[in-house]
Structures are given as C-alpha cells and as structure tokens.
N, C-alpha and C positions, 0 to 999 in steps of 0.2 A: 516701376514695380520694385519692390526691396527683394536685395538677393539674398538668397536661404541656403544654406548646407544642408547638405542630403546625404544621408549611409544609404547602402543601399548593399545589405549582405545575404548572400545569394545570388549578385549581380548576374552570373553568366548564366542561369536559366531563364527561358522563357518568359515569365512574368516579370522576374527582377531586373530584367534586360531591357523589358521595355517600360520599365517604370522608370529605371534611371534614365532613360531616354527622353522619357516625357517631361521629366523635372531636370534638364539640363539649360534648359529655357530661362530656367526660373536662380538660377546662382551654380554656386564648387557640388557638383556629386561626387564622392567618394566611394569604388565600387569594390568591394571584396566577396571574393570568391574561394573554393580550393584551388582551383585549375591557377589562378591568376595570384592570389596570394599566399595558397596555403594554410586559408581555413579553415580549419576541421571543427566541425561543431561536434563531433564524436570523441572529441580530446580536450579538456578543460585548458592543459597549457598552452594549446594551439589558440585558443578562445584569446585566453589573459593574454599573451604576446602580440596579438595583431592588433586590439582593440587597445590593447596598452600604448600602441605606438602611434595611436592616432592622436593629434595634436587640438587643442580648440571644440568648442560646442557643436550640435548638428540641432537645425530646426528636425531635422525630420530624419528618423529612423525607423528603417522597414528589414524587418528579419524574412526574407521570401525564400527562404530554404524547403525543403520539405520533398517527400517520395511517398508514393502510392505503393509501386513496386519498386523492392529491397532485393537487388537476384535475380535469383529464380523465385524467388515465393510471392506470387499475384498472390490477392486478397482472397481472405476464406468464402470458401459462399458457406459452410458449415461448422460449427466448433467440433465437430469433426477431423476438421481440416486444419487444427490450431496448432503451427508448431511453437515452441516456446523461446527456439534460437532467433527464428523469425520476428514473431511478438518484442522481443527485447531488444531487436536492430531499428523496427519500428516506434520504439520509446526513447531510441539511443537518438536517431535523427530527429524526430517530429514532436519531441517533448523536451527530453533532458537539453537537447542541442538550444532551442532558443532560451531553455533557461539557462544554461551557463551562459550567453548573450547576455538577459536579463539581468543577471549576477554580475557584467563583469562594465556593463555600456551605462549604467549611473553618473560616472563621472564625465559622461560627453553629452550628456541632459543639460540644457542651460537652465539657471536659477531665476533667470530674472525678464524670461517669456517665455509664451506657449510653445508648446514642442509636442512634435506627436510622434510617439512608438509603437508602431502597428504590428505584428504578426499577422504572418498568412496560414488562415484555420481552415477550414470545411464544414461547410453546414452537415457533412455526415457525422460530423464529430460534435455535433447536437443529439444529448439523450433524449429530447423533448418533442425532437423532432423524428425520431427514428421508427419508421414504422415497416421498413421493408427486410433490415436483419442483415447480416453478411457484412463482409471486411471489419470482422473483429476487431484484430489487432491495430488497423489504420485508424478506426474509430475510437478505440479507447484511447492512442497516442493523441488523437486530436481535441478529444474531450479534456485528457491530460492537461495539454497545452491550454485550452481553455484555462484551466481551474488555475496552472502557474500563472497567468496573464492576470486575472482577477487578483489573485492574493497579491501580486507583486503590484498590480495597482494601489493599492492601499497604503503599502510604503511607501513607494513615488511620492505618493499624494501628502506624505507627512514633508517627505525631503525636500521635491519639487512642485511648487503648489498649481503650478501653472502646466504641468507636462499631463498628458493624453495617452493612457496605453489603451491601446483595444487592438481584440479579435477579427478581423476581416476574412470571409469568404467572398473569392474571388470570380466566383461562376467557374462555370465548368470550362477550363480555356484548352485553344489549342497549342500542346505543348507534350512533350516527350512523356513526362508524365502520365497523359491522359488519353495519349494515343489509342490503345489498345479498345477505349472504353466510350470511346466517343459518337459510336454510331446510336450508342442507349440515349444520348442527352444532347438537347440543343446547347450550342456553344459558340464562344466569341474569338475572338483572335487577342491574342498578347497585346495587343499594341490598343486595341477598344478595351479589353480588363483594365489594363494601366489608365487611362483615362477614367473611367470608372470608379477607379479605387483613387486615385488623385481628388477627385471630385469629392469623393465620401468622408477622407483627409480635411479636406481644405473646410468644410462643413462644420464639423469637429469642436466643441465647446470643452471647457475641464469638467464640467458634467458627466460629459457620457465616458470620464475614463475606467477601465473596468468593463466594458460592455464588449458585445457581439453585436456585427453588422456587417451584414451583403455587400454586394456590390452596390446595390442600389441604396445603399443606408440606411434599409430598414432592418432593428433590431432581430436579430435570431436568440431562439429559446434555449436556454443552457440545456 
C-alpha cells in the first residue's frame, strides 16, 4: 500500500483522534492541536506559525476543529436567546478558524497528486435542509464555513488541479461536544465516524471538490 501524510488539526478531540488513528496504518500522521501544539484557530499568528513550521506535502488534510458549545452559551432554541458575544465566539471557531487554516495550509497541498482537504461541517449548518429552527448562531457558523469551503475550492482548483476540498458531516458522534444532546439522536462512536469519513475521503474524485457530504457520502444541500 503507498504511504500518505496525514494533518490531522484538531487532533486531541474525539473525532480528530480517531481519525488520525485510523490513518496511522496507512504512512506519517501529523497531529496538531492547542493542548499539544498551541493551535489557536482563534489567532491568525498562531495559524501562520504552526502550519508555517510544517515541512513537505500532506496527501490528506482534515481541519476537525469545531464547538457546539462556546461556555456557558448552549445553542439558542430562540432568536430570542441570541447573544451577540456568543454569535461571534461561534464564527471566531467554526468559521473564521478553518479559514485562516484554508488561507495559510496551500502551500502543504501537493501539485502533482490528488489530495484531499476536508472540513468537519454539520448538516445543521444546511439552509436547505433546515426545518426544525434553533442554534442560530452554531448554524450560520457552519453554513459560514460551508460557503468559505466552496469559494476557496475554486482557487485550489486554479493552483492545485488535482487537490479535493469538501464539507463533511460527521454524524452525530459520541464525543464532548455532543454530549449533552445525544439522547435526541441516534449516534456512532469516534472510532466508526473516523472510519466513515476515511471511506467517504478515499472515494473522493477532483469532481466533487467544493461539495458537501455525510458520512455516508451522499451529497447534503447547501
């Protein structure tokens, strides 16, 4: 089997944890995190520093950052409920944070094979798909990200003809994040999402870059 380099930022949560576990098989995983590197997807220079220091191409980059709850502030059930410090911690992580990624992880894209750069999204952060209402501000952060994922496909796709950005929802997994939330939804364990989403990866043509897709790799509605 040929061996692949793997980012894998976010590493020390749940999902990113067992993603880079599942792809340790397969060649070098590289795992960054705050805790372990001092990541801060909430600080551009922290962004540019870390990813700056990384040497050589990765087949495969996965941004598995992300928070439901920011604090104290769970998700609105009403606009009501909207506070605006909140709103803006949630655009600071689950948006701007993988775009400054996006902005700064081009030059560890290889030029001359396929590569895939995934973001972990939420199908709740589907306008198309929204019919139930609540977590405002989790939802427009993840639409957000959506929309920076698309656009910034399109320039990849000028730079690096061969590299693969998309949107992945992970299922609803078990993990710190979703604790709270998890008796409303059936759910998988970290280590079956990570397999999952490896699968959905490895599937992966320069076609579908720019897109959203599950677990199961069928397309979700912007």
């Amino acid at each position: 089997m040929t061996q692949h380099r793997t980012l894998i930022i976010g590493a020390s949560g749940g999902i990113g944890a067992a993603l880079a576990d599942a792809l340790a098989a397969r060649g070098d995983v590289v795992r960054l995190s705050r805790s372990a590197n001092g990541l801060d997807l909430t600080d551009e220079d922290s962004v540019a520093r870390v990813l700056g220091g990384l040497d050589g191409t990765f087949d495969r980059i996965v941004v598995a950052t992300g928070a439901l709850q920011i604090g104290d502030a769970a998700p609105e059930k009403t606009i009501r409920a909207l506070d605006p410090d909140a709103m803006a911690a949630q655009f600071a992580l689950n948006a701007i944070g993988p775009a400054l990624v996006l902005k700064h992880v081009l030059p560890l894209v290889p030029r001359d094979r396929r590569s895939v750069v995934a973001v972990l999204s939420a199908r709740v952060g589907s306008i198309g798909d929204n019919r139930l209402g609540g977590w405002i501000s989790y939802r427009a952060a993840k639409a957000a990200v959506n929309q920076i994922l698309r656009t910034s496909a399109i320039e990849y796709g000028r730079l690096r003809k061969q590299a693969i950005l998309v949107s992945l929802h992970p299922g609803t997994v078990q993990t710190g994040l979703t604790g709270p939330y998890l008796a409303r939804h059936g759910s998988v364990s970290p280590d079956e999402a990570a397999q999952n989403l490896v699968g959905v990866m490895d599937s992966l043509s320069p076609e579908d870059t720019g897109q959203f897709f599950d677990w199961a790799g069928k397309a979700v509605p912007w």
